[in-house]
Structures are given as structure tokens and as C-alpha cells.
C-alpha positions in Angstrom: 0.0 0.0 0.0 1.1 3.7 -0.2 -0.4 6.7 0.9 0.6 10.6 0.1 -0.5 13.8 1.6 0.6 17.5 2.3 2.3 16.4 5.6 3.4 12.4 4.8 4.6 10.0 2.3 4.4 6.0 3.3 4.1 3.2 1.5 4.8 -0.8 2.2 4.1 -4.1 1.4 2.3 -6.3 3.0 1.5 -10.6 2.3 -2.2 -10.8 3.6 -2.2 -14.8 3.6 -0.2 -17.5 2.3 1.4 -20.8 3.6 1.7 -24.5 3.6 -1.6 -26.8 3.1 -1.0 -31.1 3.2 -4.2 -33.1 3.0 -3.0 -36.6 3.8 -6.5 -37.9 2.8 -9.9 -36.7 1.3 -11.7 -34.8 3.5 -9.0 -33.9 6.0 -6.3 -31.1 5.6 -3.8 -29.1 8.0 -2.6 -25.6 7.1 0.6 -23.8 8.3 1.2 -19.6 7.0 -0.9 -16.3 7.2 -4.6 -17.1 7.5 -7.8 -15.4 7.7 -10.1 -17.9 9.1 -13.5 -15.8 8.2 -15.8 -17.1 11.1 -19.5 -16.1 11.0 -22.1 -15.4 8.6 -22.5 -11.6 8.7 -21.9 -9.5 6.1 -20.8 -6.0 7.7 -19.7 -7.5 11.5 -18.7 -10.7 12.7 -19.2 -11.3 16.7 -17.9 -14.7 16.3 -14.8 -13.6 14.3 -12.4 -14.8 16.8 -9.3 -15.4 14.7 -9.3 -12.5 12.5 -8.5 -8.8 12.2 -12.1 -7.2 12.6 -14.1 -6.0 9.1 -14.0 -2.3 8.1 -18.4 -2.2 7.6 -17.8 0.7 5.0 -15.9 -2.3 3.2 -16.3 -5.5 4.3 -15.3 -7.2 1.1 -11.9 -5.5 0.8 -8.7 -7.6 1.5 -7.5 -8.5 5.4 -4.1 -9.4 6.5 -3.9 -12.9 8.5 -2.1 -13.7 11.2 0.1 -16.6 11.9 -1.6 -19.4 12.5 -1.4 -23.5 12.7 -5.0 -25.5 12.0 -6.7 -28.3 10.7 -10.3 -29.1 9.1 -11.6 -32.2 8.6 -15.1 -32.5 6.9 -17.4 -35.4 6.2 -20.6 -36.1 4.7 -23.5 -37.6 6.3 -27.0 -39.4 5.1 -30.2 -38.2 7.1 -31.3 -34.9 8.3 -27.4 -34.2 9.8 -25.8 -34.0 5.9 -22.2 -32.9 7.1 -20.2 -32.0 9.7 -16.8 -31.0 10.6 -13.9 -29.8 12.5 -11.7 -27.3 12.6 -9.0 -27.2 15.9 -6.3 -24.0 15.4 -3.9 -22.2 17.5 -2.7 -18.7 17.2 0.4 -18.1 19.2 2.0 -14.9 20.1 5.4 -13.7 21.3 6.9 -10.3 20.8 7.2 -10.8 16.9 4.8 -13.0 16.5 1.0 -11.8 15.6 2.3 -9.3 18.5 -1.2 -7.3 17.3 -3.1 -10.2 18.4 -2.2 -9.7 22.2 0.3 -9.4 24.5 2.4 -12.0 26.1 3.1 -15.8 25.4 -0.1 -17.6 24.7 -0.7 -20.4 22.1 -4.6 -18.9 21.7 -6.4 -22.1 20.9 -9.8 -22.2 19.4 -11.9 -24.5 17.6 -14.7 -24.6 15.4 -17.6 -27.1 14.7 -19.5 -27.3 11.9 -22.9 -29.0 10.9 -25.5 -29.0 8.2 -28.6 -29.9 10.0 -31.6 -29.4 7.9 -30.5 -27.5 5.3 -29.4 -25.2 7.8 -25.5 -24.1 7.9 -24.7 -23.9 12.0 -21.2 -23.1 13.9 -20.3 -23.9 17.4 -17.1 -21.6 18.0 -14.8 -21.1 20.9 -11.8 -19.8 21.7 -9.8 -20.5 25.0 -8.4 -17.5 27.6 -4.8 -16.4 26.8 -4.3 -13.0 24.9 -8.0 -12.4 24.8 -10.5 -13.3 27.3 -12.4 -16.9 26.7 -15.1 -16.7 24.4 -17.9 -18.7 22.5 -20.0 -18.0 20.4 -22.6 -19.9 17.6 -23.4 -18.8 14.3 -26.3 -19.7 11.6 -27.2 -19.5 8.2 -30.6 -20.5 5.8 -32.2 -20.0 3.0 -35.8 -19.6 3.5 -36.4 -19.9 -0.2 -34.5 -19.6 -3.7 -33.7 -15.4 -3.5 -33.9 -15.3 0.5 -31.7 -16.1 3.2 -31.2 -15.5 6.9 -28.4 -15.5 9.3 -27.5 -14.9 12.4 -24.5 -14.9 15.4 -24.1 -14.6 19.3 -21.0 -14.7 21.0 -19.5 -14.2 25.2 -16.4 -12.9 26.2 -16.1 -14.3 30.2 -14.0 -12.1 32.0 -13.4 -9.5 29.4 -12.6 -6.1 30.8 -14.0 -2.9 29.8 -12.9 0.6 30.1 -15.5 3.2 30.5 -14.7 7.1 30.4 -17.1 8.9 33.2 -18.1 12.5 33.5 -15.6 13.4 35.9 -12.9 12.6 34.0 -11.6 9.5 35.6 -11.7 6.1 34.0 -13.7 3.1 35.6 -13.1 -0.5 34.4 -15.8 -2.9 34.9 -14.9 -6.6 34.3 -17.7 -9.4 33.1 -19.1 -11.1 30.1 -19.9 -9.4 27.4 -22.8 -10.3 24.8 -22.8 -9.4 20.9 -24.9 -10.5 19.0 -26.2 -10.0 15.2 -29.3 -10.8 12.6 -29.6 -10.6 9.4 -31.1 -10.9 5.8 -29.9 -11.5 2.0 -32.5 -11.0 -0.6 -32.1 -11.0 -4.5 -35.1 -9.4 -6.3 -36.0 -10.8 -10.2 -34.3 -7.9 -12.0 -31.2 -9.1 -9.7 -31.3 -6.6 -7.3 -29.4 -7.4 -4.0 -31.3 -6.6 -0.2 -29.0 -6.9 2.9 -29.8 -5.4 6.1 -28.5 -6.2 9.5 -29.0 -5.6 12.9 -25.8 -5.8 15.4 -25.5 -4.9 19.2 -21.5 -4.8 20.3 -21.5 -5.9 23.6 -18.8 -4.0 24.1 -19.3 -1.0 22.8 -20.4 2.2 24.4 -23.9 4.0 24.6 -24.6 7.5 23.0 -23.8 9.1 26.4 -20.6 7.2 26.7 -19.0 8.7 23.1 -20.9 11.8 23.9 -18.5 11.9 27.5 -15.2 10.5 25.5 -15.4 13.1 22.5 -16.3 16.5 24.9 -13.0 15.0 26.5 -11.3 14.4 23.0 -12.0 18.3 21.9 -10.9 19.8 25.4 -8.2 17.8 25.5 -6.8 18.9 21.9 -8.7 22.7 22.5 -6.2 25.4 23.6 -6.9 24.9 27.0 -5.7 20.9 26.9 -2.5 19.2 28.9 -0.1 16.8 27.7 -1.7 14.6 30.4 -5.0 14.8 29.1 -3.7 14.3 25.4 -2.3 11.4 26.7 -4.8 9.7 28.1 -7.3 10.6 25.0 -4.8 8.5 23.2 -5.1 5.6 25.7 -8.7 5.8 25.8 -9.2 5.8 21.4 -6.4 2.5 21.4 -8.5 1.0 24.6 -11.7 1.0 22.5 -13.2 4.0 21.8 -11.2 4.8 18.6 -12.3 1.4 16.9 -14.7 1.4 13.7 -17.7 1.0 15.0 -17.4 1.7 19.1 -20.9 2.5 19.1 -23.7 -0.1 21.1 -26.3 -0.4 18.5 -26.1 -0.3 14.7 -28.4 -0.8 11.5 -26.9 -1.5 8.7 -28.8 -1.4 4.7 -27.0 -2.4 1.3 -28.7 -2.4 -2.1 -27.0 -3.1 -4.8 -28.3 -3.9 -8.5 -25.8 -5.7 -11.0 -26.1 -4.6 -14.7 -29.2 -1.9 -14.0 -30.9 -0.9 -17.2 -28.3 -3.5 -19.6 -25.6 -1.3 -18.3 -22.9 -4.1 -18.5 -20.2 -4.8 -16.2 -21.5 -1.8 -13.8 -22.6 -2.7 -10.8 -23.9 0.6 -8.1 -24.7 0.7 -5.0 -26.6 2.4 -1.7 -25.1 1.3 1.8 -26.3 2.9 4.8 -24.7 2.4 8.4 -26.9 4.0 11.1 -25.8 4.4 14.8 -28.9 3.9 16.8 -28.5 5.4 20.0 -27.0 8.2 18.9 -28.8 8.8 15.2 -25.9 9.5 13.4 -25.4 8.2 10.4 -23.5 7.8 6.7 -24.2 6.9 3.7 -22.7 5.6 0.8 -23.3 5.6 -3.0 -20.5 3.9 -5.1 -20.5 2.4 -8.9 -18.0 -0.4 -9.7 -17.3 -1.2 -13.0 -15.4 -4.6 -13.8 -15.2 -4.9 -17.7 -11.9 -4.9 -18.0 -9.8 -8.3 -17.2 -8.6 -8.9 -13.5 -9.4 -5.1 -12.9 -12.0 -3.5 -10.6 -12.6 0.1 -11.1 -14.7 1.8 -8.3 -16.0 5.2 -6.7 -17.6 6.2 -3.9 -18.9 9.2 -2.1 -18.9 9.0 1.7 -20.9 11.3 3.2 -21.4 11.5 7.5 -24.5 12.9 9.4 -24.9 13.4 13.2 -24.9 15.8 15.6 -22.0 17.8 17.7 -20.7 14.6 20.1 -21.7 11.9 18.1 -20.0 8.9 16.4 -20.4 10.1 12.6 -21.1 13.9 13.3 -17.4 14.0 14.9 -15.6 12.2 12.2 -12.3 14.8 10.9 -14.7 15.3 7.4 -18.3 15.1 6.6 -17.7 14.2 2.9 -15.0 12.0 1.3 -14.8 11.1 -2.3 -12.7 7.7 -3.0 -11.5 6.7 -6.2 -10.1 2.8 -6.5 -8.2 0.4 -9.0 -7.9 -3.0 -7.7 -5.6 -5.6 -9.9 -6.6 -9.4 -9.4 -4.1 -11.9 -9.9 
């Protein structure tokens, strides 16, 4: 990647997944590199996503980097009402330069995942054991309720997870328990091809309107002309603790249409998406066009545009309109 602006040049390189895969017999394989082990059936969040580096919901189709891990899957097929099941034991360990961004210390992170196809329904027992994260589990679904319309869903626990939570005084109180996520949702594909998702996610730990209301009052007196070192400092503690991740909101909404080849326009492909904080009624919206008629290439842009009030999640982004222009290169 590279980036350029009036202050900064960057750019690096960066292998997202790769590694070593032996299947010593049919229906059984182990795997050794840079994975992304995509857990869960949501389209914009994942609760259960236990293994991976979290979405970005204004793109959750772009490209993740993996982190080191060792697993196995094992898959078979069944007669009857349970048609398959399978397995899939992993471990993600850490050391200082080793999927450091995981978590700190030495842990080998283990986790599993079972899978079964009961009833034409696609279900996930997950679970992932204490070390650089708190223990967590967490069960996933997915099932068409017809030919253009399926359902999905996912709930997951962190036991013993620890949460940091700004008050109005200033001071910082940390609460420690479980913590429930969970999310629902719906794919549906119209005649004329046009493509319905909507989904509804609560982050169990995330933070209520009056909690990011608290955190950014802190955020602008801290960086105002009146604002300490101290207080900068801790406003940067607080955003890396939580509060500065994508979505560190409690309740979202989230609505994508999309409509491939509208009017015989071939190889175009626009779309609507709409992410909606519902405690505080912010809000941003999204309309892009992606056009893919040329070979291995994926042209795309979008205009990003933020609604909300002062002391809100979106009405307190650094700009309330952002224009993005794309080439991606598929090989």
C-alpha cells in the first residue's frame, strides 16, 4: 500500500495470507502460514470472528491481512437430516514478533470450530480459549428460506473481558464481566437481480450515546487550547482501549442495495449502503459504482458522506464528505 499527503509519504508491502496446506487424505487437511479464518455469517460484522482482524463495515469485502496461525479441518458427509459435519481445531500463538497485534504475552490462543449442516441449515459452534484475549464462544447460523432469500445470524460471550468506560468526571472506571454481541440478518435477490442486505448488530462492548458523547467533549478539550499533555495522553489511551475502533458504538443498522447490470448497463454494478448508529442517530451513507469490464481489474468510486450531531459517532468524524476513487488488480 502507499499513501501521500501534504504532511506524509508512506508506502509498504504487506503478504495478507499465504502458507503451507498437506491433506494426507480426502476430507481432511492441515494448514501452516498467514490465515484469515473468516468465522460467522454476517456480512458487515462478525461477533464470532475470533481469529481474524475485525471488518471495516464501510468495506467489508476488501482484502485482510492474516495472522500466523497452525490449523486443521476435517469435513465429512452424512445421510439423514445431519448431511455434514466438521472440525476445525487451530492455534494462534504470540510472542513479541509474533502476531504481536493479536495480544500481549506468550499464549498459544487455541480455538476450535464445529460445523454441521442440519436441515438445510449451515450452523457453527465456536470457541476460543483465555490467553491473549479473554475466553469466548459464540454460535453462528445461516438458511435460505427460499430460492432469493436467506437468513443468518450470530451470538458470541467474552467471560472475564474487561471494559474501560470514560465517566463524567474525568476519571476512568473499568468494569470486568461477560460481554454479549450479537447479530441478525437478511440476504435477498429481487428478479431484476437486485441485492437486499440489512442487518442488525449490538456490540456488547461498545459504548452507549452518552458514553462517546463523554469521550469526545473529553477528546475536543483535550486537543482545544486549553488541553495538557496529560489529558492528550490519556485521550490517546482511551481511542487504542476502545473508543477509537470502527464502529465503538452499542447499536447499529446496517442497509445495502446493490443492482448488477441496471438498465443493460454491462459490467456496472452501483450501489446504496447505509450504516446507522442507533443510539446516537448518526449516520453515513454511501453511494458507489464499480465497473469490472476490464480483465482482472475493478474500477470503483464512492462518495462518503457522515450525518450526526456535535458529540456523536459520525457527526465527529475529521470530514463530513470523502470522495474515493479505487483500482484494484486481481491476480
Amino acid at each position: 500500500g502507499a499513501a501521500h499527503d501534504a504532511l506524509d509519504s508512506d508506502g509498504s508491502a504487506v503478504v495478507l495470507e499465504g502458507g503451507l496446506r498437506i491433506s494426507p487424505s480426502e476430507g481432511f487437511s492441515i494448514d501452516l502460514g498467514k490465515q484469515v479464518q473468516r468465522w460467522g455469517k454476517g456480512y458487515a460484522w462478525n461477533p464470532v470472528a475470533f481469529f481474524e482482524r475485525a471488518k471495516d463495515p464501510n468495506d467489508p469485502t476488501a482484502s485482510r491481512e492474516g495472522f500466523v496461525i497452525a490449523s486443521a479441518a476435517w469435513v465429512r458427509s452424512l445421510p439423514g437430516t445431519l448431511a455434514a459435519i466438521g472440525f476445525t481445531p487451530l492455534a494462534l500463538p504470540t510472542a513479541s514478533h509474533l502476531n504481536s497485534d493479536y495480544g500481549a504475552g506468550r499464549h498459544g490462543n487455541l480455538g476450535a470450530k464445529l460445523y454441521l449442516l442440519y436441515a438445510d441449515t449451515d450452523i457453527d459452534l465456536l470457541w476460543s480459549a483465555k490467553g491473549s484475549r479473554p475466553e469466548r464462544l459464540g454460535i453462528d447460523f445461516s438458511r435460505n428460506l427460499g430460492a432469493n432469500l436467506e437468513v443468518h445470524g450470530e451470538w458470541s460471550r467474552a467471560s472475564g473481558a474487561t471494559r474501560r468506560v470514560l465517566t463524567g468526571d474525568g476519571t476512568i472506571r473499568s468494569t470486568t464481566g461477560h460481554l454479549d454481541s450479537w447479530l441478525i440478518g437478511a440476504r435477498y435477490l429481487t428478479t431484476r437481480e437486485v441485492t437486499w442486505i440489512a442487518e442488525l448488530y449490538r456490540n456488547g462492548g461498545g459504548y452507549d450515546d452518552g458514553q462517546l458523547g463523554t469521550f469526545y467533549r473529553f477528546l475536543s478539550d483535550a486537543y482545544g487550547p486549553g488541553g495538557t499533555p496529560a489529558a492528550r495522553s490519556q485521550a490517546m489511551q482511551l481511542t487504542q482501549s476502545g473508543y477509537g475502533r470502527a464502529n465503538p458504538g452499542r447499536r447499529y443498522a446496517y442497509l445495502r442495495v446493490s443492482a448488477k447490470d441496471p438498465f443493460d448497463w454491462l459490467y456496472l454494478t452501483p450501489a446504496l449502503t447505509t450504516i446507522v448508529n442507533l443510539d446516537d442517530q448518526s449516520w453515513q451513507l454511501t453511494p458507489e459504482i464499480v465497473y469490472t469490464g476490464w480483465q482482472n481489474l475493478e474500477l470503483r468510486a464512492r462518495l462518503v458522506m457522515l450525518q450526526g450531531g456535535r458529540y456523536t459517532e459520525f457527526g465527529e468524524k475529521a470530514a463530513s464528505r470523502r470522495l474515493e476513487l479505487s483500482l484494484r488488480l486481481y491476480f
